[in-house]
C-alpha positions in Angstrom: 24.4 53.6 116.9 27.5 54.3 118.8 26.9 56.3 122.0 28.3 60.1 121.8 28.0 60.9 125.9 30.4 57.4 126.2 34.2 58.6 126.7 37.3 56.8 124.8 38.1 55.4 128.7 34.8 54.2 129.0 34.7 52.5 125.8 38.0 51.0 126.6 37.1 50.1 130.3 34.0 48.0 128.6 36.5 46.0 125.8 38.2 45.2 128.9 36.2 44.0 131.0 34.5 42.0 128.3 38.1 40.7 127.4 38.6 39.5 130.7 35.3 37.6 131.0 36.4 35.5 128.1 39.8 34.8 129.1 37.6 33.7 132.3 35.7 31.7 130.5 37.5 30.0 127.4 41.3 30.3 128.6 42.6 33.3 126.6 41.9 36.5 125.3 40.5 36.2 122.1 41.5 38.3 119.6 38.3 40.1 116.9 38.4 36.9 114.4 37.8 34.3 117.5 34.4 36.3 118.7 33.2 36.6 115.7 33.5 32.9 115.2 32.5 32.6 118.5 29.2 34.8 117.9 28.5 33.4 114.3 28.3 29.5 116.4 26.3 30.9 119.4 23.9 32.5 116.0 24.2 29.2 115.0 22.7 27.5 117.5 24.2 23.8 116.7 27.2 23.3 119.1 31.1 24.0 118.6 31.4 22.1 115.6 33.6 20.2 113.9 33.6 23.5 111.0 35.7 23.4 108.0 37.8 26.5 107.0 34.9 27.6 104.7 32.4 27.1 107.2 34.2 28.7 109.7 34.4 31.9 107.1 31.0 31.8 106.9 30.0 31.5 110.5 32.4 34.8 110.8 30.4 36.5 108.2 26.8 35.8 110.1 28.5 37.3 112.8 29.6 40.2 111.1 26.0 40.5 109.7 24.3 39.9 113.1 26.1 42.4 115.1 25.7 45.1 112.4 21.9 44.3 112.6 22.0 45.9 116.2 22.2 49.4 114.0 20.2 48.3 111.4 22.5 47.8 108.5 21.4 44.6 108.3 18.4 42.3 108.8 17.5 38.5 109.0 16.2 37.3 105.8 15.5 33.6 106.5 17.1 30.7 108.2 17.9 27.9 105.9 16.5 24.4 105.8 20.5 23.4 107.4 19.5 25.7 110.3 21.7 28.8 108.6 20.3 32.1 108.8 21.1 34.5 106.2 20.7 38.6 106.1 19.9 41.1 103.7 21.9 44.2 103.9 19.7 46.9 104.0 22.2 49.9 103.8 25.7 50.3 103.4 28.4 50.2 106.4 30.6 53.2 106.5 33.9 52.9 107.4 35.8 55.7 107.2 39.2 53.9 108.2 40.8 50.8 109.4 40.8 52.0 113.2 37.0 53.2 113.1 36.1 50.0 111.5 38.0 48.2 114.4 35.8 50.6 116.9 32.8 50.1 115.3 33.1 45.8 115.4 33.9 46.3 119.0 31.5 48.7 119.6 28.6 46.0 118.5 30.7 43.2 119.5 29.9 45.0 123.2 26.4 45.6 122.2 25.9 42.0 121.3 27.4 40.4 124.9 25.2 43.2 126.6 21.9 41.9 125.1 22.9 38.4 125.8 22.7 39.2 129.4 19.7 40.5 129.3 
């Protein structure tokens, strides 16, 4: 779950940096909706696309589903005979408001690219 001894500025410092490594790398600085899309195709595992709109909504939602496995809201169910894995939630995400939901996303977002590097 989220780590109490990290300070707000530490927190921040790590969004940062992490923004900066993919304006580095892709061109820009994405904004929340372009990682997850970016996650959800990297989950994926079958290349940049072409993805329609719907697609693209869905890739966006097995990233959403992915990262909150990191605190076990979540959990893989099965990958699908297209390659698609699909979760089971396994207990509720609180959100208390719009900028703790947005803390929260990042907070796994960071998670996520941490355990990549691993």
């Amino acid at each position: 779950m989220l780590d109490p001894q990290e300070t707000e500025a530490q927190f921040e410092q790590r969004w940062w940096e992490l923004m900066n490594q993919m304006r580095e790398r892709f061109g820009k600085k994405p904004d929340l909706n372009a990682l997850l899309l970016l996650i959800g195709v990297q989950e994926l595992g079958q290349g940049a696309g072409p993805f329609t709109k719907e697609q693209k909504q869905d890739l966006m939602h097995i990233a959403t589903c992915r990262l909150f496995s990191l605190s076990g809201f979540y959990e893989l169910e099965r990958v699908d005979e297209d390659g698609w894995p699909h979760y089971r939630l396994l207990h509720p995400v609180p959100f208390a408001n719009l900028k703790e939901q947005e803390r929260m996303l990042k907070w796994h977002i960071l998670e996520y690219f941490d355990s990549q590097e691993e």
